[in-house]
C-alpha positions in Angstrom: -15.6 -4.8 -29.9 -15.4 -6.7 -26.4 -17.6 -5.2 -23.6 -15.0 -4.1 -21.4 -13.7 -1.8 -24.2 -17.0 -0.9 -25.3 -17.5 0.1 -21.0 -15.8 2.4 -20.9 -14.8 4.3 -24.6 -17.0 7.0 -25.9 -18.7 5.6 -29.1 -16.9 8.8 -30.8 -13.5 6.7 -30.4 -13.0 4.2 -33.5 -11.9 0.5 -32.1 -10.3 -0.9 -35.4 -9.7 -4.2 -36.2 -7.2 -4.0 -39.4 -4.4 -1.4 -39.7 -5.1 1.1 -41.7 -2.6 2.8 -44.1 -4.0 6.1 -44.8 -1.5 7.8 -42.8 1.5 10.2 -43.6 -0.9 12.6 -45.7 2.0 15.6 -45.5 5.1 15.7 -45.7 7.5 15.3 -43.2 9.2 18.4 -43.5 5.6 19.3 -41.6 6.5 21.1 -38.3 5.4 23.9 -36.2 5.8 26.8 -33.8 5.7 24.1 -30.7 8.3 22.1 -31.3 10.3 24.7 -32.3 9.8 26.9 -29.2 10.6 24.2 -27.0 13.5 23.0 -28.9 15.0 26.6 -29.0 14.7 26.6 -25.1 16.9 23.3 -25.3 19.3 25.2 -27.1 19.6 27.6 -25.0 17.6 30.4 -27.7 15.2 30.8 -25.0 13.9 31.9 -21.4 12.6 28.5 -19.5 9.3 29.7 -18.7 7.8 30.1 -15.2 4.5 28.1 -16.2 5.2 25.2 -17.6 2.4 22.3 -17.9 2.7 19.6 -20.7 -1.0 18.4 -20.9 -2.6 22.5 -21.5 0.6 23.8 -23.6 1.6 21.1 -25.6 -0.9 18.2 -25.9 -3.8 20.7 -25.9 -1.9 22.8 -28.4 -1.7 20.0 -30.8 -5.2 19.4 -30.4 -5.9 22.9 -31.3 -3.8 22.5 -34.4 -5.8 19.4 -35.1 -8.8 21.0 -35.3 -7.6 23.3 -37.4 -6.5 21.1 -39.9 -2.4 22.3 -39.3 -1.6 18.7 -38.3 -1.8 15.9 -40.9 -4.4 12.9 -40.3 -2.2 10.7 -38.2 -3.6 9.6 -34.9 -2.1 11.3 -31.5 -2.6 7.2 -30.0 -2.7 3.9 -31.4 -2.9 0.9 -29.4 -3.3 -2.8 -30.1 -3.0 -6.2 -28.7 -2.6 -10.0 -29.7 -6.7 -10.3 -29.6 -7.1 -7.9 -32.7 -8.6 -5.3 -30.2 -7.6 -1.8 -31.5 -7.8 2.0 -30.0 -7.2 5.0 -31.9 -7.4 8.6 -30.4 -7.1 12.5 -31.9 -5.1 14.5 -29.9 -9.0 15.8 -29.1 -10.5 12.6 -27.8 -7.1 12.2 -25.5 -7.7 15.4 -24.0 -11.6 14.3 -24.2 -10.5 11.2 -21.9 -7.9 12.4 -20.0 -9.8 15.0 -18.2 -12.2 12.2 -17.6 -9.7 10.6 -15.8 -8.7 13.9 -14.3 -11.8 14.4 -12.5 -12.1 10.9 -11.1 -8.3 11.5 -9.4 -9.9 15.0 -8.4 -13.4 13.6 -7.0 -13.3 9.7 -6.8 -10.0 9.9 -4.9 -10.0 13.0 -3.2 -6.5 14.0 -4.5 -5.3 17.1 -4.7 -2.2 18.8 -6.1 1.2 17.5 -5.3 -0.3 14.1 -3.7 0.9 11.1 -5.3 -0.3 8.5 -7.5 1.6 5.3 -7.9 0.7 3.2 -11.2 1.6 -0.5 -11.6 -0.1 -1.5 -15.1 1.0 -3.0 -18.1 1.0 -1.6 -21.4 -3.3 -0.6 -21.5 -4.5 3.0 -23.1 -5.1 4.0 -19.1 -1.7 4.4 -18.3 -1.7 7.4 -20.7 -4.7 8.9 -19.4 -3.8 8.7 -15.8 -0.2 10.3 -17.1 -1.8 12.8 -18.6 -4.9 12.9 -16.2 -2.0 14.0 -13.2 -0.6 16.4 -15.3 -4.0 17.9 -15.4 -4.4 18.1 -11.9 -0.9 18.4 -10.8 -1.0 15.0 -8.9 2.7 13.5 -9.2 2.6 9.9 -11.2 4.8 7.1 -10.1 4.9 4.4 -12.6 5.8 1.2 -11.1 6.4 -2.3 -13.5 4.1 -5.6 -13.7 7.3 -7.0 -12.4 7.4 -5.8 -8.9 6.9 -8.3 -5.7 4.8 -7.5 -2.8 7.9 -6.0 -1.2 8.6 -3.6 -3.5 5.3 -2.0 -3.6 5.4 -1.9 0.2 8.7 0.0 -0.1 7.7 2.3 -2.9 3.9 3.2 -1.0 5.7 3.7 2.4 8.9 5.7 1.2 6.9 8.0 -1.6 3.7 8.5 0.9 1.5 7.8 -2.1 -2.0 8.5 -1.5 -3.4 6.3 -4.3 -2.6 3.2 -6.5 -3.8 2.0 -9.4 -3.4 -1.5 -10.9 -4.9 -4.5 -12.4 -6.5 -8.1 -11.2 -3.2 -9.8 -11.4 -0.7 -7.6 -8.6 -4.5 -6.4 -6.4 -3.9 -9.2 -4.5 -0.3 -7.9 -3.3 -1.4 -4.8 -2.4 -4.2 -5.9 -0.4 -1.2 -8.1 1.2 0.8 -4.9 2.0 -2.4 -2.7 3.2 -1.8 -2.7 7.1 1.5 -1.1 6.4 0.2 1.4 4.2 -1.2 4.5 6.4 -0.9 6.9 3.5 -2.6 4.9 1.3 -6.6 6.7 0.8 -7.7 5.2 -2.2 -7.0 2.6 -4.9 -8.0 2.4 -8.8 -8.5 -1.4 -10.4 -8.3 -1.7 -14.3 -10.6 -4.4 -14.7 -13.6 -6.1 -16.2 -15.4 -6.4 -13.1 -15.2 -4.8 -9.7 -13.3 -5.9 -6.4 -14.2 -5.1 -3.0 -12.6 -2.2 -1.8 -11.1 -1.2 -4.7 -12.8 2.0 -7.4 -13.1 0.3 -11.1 -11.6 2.9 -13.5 -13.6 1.6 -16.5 -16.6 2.1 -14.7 -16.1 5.3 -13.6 -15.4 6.5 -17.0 -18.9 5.8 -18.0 -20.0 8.2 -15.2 -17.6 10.9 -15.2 -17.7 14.1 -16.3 -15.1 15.8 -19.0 -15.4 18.8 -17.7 -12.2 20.0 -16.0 -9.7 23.0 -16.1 -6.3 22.0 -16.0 -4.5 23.4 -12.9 -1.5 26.3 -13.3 1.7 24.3 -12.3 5.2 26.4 -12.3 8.1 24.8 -14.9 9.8 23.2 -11.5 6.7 21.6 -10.1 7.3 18.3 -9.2 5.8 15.6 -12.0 6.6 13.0 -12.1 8.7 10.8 -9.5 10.8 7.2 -10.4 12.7 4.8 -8.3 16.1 3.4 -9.3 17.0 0.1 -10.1 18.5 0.2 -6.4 21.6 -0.9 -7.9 24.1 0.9 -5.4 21.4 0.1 -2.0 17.8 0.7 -1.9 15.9 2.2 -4.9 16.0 6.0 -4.4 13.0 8.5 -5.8 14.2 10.8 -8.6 12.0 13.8 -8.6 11.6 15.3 -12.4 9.5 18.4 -13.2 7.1 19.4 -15.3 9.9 21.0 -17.7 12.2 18.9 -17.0 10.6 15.8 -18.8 8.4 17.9 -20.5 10.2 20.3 -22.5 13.7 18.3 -22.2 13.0 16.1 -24.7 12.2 18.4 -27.1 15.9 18.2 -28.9 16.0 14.2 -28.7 12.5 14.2 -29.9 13.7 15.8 -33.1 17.2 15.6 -34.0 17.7 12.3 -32.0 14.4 10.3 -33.3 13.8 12.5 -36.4 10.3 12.7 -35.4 7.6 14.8 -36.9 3.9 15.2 -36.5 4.0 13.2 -39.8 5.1 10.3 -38.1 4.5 6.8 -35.8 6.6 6.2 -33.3 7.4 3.0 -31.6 8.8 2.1 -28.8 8.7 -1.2 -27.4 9.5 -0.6 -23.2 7.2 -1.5 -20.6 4.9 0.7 -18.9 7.3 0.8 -15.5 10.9 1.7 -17.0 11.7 5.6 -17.9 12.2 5.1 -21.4 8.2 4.4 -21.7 7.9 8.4 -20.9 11.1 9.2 -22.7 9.5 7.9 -26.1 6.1 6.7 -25.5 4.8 10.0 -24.2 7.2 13.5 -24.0 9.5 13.3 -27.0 6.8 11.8 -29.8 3.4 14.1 -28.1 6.0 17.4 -27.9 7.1 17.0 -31.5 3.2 15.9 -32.8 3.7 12.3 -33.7 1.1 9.1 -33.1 2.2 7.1 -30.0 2.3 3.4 -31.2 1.8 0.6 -28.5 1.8 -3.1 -29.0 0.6 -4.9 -25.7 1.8 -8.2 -26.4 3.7 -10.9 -24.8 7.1 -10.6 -26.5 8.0 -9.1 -29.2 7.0 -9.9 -32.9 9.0 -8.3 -35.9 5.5 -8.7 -37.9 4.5 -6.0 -36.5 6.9 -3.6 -38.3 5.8 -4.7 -41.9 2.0 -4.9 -40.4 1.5 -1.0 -39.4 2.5 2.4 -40.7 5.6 2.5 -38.4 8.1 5.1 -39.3 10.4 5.5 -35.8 11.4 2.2 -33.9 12.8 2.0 -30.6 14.1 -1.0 -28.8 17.1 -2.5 -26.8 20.0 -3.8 -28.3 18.5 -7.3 -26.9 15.7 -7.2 -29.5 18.2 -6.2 -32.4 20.3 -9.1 -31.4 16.7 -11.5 -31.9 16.1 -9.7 -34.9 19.0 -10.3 -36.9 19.1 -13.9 -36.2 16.1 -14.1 -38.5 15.6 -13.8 -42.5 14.2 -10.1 -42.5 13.8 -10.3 -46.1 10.7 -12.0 -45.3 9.1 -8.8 -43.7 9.0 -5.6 -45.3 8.7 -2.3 -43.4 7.4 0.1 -46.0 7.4 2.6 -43.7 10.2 2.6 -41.4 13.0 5.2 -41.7 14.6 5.2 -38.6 15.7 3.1 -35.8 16.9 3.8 -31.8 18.4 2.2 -29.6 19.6 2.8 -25.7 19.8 1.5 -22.8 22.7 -1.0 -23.6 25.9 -0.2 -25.9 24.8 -1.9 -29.3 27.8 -4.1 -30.5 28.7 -2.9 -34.4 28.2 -6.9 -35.9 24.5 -6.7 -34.7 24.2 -2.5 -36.5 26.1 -4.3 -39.4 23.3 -7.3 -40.0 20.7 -4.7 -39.4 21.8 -2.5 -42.1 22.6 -4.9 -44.6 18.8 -6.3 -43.8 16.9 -3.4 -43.9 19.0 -0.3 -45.3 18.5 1.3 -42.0 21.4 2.8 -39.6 20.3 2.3 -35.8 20.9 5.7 -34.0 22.4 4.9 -30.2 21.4 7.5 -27.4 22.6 7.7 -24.0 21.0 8.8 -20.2 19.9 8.6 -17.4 16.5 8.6 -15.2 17.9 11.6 -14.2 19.0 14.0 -17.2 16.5 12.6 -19.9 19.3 12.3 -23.1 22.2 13.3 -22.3 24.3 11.8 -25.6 22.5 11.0 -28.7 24.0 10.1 -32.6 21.9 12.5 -33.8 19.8 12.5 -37.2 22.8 13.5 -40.4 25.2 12.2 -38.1 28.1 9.7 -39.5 27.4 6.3 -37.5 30.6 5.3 -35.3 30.0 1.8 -33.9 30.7 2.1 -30.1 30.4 5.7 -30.2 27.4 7.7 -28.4 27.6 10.4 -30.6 27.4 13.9 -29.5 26.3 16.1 -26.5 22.2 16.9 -26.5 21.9 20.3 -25.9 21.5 21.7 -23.0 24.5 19.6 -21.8 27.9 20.4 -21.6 28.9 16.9 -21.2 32.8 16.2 -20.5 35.0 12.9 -19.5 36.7 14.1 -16.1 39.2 12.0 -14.0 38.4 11.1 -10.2 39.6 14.3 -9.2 36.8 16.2 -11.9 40.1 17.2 -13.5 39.0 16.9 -17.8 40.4 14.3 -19.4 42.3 14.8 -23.3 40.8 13.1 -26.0 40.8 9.1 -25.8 41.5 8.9 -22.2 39.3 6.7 -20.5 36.9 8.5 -17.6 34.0 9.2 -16.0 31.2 10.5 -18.1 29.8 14.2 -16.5 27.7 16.8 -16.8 28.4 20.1 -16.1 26.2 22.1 -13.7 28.1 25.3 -12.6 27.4 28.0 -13.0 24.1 27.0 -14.8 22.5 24.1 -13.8 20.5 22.5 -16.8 17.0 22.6 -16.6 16.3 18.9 -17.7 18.6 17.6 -15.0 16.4 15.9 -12.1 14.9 18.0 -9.4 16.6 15.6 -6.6 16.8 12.2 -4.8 14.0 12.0 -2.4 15.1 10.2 1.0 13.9 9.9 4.5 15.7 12.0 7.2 15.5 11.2 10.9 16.2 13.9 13.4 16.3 12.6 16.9 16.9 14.7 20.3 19.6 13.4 22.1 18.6 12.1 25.7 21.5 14.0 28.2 23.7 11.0 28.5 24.3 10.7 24.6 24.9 14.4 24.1 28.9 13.8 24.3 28.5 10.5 21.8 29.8 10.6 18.5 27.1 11.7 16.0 28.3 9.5 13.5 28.5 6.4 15.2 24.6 7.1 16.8 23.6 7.8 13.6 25.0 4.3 12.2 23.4 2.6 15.4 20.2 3.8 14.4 20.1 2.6 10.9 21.0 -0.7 11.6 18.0 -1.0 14.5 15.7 0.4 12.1 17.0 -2.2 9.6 16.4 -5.2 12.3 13.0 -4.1 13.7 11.3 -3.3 10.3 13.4 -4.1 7.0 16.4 -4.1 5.5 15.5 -1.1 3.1 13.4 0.3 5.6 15.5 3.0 7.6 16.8 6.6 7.2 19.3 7.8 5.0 20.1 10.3 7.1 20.1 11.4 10.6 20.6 14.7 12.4 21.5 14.8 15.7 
């Protein structure tokens, strides 16, 4: 065990350094009241309810269950890296840790519910806990990737007013760069092996923390959990999603789309910063009781597949396409049963190789940042290369022309959702931009609003940044 694991993880936590097999001890068909509660509110079965937190009513349940000895022997978390360093938790000792990091957000960092928390870490155990930790304390969580510039996380601290950051040795040095221009910024968390001035070490508070803390009472449409865009239409925009809206909306993906049970290991191979991380490293696997499985490596290594107990893989079509260049007879994945993909349409040679390699369909899914999984080929479901399969409850999704008029069968559209007269619950709270209101001196009064408006935007552009200005402007 290497000292900075040993820093900072209770000795109750087991650090392994071989895989272990001794998993899957019931039978997949295991399931429970949770998932199907949550699923039936997907299909519409159900009330949304007004109280909604995913930390105390699902990940706590399962811990309960745990205990119990309803849930079979399967970790909740499984981590490992290229070093042989290896971190295993119960749905117990994630709760154990992630109020931990709950009450160093609380008291370290002086937040308080509805600030915001903006995470730029790779794929380490402590982006879950500080997920989980804001769920805990109703704190919103903005995960950022490793691959952002100086720039961007000036743009993402200024527009999202984020009163914290957390990252590691390698991107402390940008934000220090960007800390004059920050004046919402109170307080910022290093993941490290040793400290740095002016910044709190995470590991080291965990040795000094206490696990002591109540999880706070957050309402279903609480803001959670806030991502930027790719920016591929202007500057990156802020989707708001809700504490239901992630954390109950995957509930119907989680199990009819990825098949998954608390019987099984779930992979998915995103980095910490894209949505998809959330989508099937955290909501859809935790809600339906499965073992989260990271790899924190480099690039990505097939081995890994015949190495560990993996039953559900997830990656881009990119890593299919890798994949199938190689001699899979070489590996065998004893475990794996079924395989994602999203993100990218998968072309039907690449599904082809891969099911003549390994037996296995690939099961495409479709969606957004903002509408978690809105098309998905689900599980029983006859594979139709180039097809996204079929609508994931709760959406009523429909191929409209540019006049919303619906389009017969093999038209080609645009893809929509429907959100009259219901809106569905799992669609994103809304974009987040900034608004100017300015008072009109006298002699501007009888301008064009429009044109003022447009004037303004472009001097804020030129006296601070191009992304820099309001969206909007009232006059």
């Amino acid at each position: 065990m290497r000292p900075l694991l040993k820093s900072w993880i209770p000795q109750s936590l087991r650090i392994l350094r071989s895989p272990c097999r001794l998993f899957h001890g019931s039978s997949r068909l295991f399931t429970s009241q949770i998932i199907s509660y949550y699923d039936s509110i997907n299909q519409c079965k159900k009330e949304l309810p007004e109280y909604f937190n995913f930390a105390s009513d699902v990940l706590d349940e399962w811990s309960q269950l745990e205990k119990n000895g309803r849930r079979p022997a399967n970790p909740a978390f499984w981590w490992v890296n290229d070093e042989g360093e290896e971190v295993k938790w119960s749905f117990e000792e994630l709760g154990f840790l992630s109020r931990k990091a709950a009450n160093i957000l609380s008291e370290a960092c002086g937040l308080q519910k509805g600030d915001r928390v903006i995470a730029v870490l790779p794929r380490v155990p402590e982006w879950w806990l500080l997920n989980v930790a804001c769920m805990r304390t109703g704190i919103v969580f903005i995960p950022g990737t490793s691959q952002l510039t100086a720039k961007d996380i000036l743009y993402r601290l200024q527009a999202s007013k984020a009163k914290c950051i957390v990252t590691n040795d390698t991107l402390a040095p940008a934000v220090e760069s960007v800390m004059p221009d920050c004046q919402f910024l109170k307080s910022k968390l290093i993941v490290a092996k040793g400290s740095r001035d002016g910044w709190l070490n995470l590991r080291e508070l965990f040795a000094v923390t206490s696990a002591d803390h109540k999880c706070v009472k957050t309402k279903s449409q609480d803001p959670m959990l806030i991502y930027f865009t790719s920016g591929s239409t202007g500057s990156p925009k802020m989707v708001v999603q809700s504490h239901s809206s992630y954390g109950i909306g995957f509930a119907t993906s989680g199990r009819h789309w990825m098949d998954l049970t608390p019987s099984d290991i779930m992979w998915n191979t995103s980095d910490t910063g894209w949505v998809k991380a959330v989508w099937s490293s955290v909501f859809a696997p935790w809600i339906c009781g499965s073992c989260v499985f990271v790899h924190n490596m480099p690039q990505f290594k097939p081995a890994t597949l015949s190495r560990y107990p993996i039953t559900a893989f997830c990656t881009a079509p990119t890593a299919y396409r890798m994949l199938v260049q190689h001699d899979l007879s070489s590996y065998k994945f004893m475990s794996l049963k079924h395989c994602l993909s999203g993100g990218e349409p998968l072309n039907p040679e690449v599904m082809a190789k891969w099911k003549t390699q390994t037996g296995l369909d690939i099961y495409e899914g479709y969606g957004q940042t903002e509408t978690v999984a809105i098309c998905a080929t689900m599980k029983g479901m006859k594979i139709k290369p180039g097809s996204l399969g079929k609508a994931v409850p709760p959406y009523d999704v429909q191929i409209i022309d540019d006049h919303g008029a619906i389009l017969p069968v093999g038209e080609e559209g645009n893809i929509a959702i429907r959100i009259r007269p219901t809106r569905p619950f799992c669609l994103f709270s809304e974009y987040v931009v900034v608004k100017a209101f300015v008072v009109l001196a006298p002699a501007f009064v009888s301008h064009d609003p429009e044109k003022l408006a447009h004037e303004l935007q472009q001097h804020v552009k030129k006296v601070t940044a191009p992304y820099k200005y309001p969206r909007k402007a009232i006059m």
